[in-house]
C-alpha positions as a Markdown table, in Angstrom:
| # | Residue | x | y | z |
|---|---|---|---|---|
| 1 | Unk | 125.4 | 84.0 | 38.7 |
| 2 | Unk | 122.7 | 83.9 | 36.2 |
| 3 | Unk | 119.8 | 85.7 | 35.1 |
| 4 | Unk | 117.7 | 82.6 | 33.8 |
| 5 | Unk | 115.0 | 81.7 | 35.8 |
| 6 | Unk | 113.5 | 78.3 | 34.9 |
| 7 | Unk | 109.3 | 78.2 | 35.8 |
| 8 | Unk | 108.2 | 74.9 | 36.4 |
| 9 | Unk | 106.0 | 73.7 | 32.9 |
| 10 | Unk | 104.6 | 70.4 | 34.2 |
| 11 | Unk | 102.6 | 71.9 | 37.1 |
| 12 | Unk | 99.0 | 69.9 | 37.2 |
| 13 | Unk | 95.9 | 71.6 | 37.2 |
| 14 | Unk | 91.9 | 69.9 | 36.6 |
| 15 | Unk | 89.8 | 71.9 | 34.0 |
| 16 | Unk | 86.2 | 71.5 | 34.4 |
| 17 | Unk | 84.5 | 72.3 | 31.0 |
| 18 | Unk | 81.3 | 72.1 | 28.9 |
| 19 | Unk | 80.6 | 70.5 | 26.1 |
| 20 | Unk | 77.5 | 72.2 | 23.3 |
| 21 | Unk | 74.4 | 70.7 | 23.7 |
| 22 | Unk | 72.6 | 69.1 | 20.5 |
| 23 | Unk | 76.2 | 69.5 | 18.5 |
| 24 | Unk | 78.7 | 66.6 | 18.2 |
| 25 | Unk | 81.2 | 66.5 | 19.7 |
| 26 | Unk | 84.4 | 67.8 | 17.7 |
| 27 | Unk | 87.8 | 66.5 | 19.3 |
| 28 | Unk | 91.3 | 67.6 | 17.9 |
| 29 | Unk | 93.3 | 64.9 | 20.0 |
| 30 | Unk | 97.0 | 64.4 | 18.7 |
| 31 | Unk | 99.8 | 62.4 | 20.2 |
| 32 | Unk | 101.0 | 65.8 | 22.0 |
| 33 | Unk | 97.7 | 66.1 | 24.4 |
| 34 | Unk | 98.9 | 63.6 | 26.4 |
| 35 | Unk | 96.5 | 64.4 | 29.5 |
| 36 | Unk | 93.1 | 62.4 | 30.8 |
| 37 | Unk | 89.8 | 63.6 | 29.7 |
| 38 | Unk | 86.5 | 62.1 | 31.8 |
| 39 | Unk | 83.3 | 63.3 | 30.2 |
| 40 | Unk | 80.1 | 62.9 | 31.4 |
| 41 | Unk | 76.6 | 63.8 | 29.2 |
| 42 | Unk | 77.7 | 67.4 | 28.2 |
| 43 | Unk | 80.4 | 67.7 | 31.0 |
| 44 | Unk | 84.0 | 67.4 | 31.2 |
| 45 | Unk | 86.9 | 67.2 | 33.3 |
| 46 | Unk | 90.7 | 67.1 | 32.1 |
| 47 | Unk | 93.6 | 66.8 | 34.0 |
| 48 | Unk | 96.5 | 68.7 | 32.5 |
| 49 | Unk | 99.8 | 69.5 | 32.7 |
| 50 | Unk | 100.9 | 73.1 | 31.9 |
| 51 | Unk | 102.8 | 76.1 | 33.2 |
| 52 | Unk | 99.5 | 78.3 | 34.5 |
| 53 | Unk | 96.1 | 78.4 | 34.0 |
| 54 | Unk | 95.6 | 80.1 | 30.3 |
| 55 | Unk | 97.6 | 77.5 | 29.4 |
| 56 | Unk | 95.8 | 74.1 | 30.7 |
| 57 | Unk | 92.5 | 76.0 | 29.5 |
| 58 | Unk | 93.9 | 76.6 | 25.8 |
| 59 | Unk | 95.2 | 72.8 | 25.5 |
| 60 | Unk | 91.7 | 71.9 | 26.1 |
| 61 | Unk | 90.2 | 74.3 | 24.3 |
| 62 | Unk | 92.7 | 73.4 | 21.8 |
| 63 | Unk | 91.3 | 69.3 | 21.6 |
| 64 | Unk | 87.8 | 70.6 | 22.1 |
| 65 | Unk | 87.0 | 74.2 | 20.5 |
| 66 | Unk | 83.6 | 74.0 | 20.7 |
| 67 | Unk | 83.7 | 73.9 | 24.8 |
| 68 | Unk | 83.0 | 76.3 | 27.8 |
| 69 | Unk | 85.7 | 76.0 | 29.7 |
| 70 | Unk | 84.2 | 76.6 | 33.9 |
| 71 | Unk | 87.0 | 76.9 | 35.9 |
| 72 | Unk | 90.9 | 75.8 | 36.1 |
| 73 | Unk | 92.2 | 74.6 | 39.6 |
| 74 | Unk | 95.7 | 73.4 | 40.6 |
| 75 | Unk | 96.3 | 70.0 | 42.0 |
């Protein structure tokens, strides 16, 4: 018997975001943020993979710092 309990890290979730108006647009992409990224006038969507919430709304906030992140849903 153990006492390690492994939590699923690759669970998907679609972060809907906003982008500053009258800035531009500072992106931090590396190789790491390997997830899709639609954006639309000052709108965004990314789809992430991540082990909660906090966590798919930091790795976006982490490529754009600038943004508003709206809401966080699981696929």
């Amino acid at each position: 018997m153990s006492n390690v309990i492994n939590f699923p890290t690759d669970c998907g979730y679609k972060v809907l975001f906003n982008l500053p108006k009258g800035k531009v647009l500072k992106m931090n992409k590396t190789i790491h943020d390997d997830f899709d990224i639609e954006i639309k006038e000052s709108h965004g969507t990314a789809w992430v993979k991540a082990s909660g919430k906090i966590s798919a709304a930091n790795r976006v906030k982490n490529v754009f710092p600038d943004s508003e992140i709206i809401e966080v849903n699981p696929l």
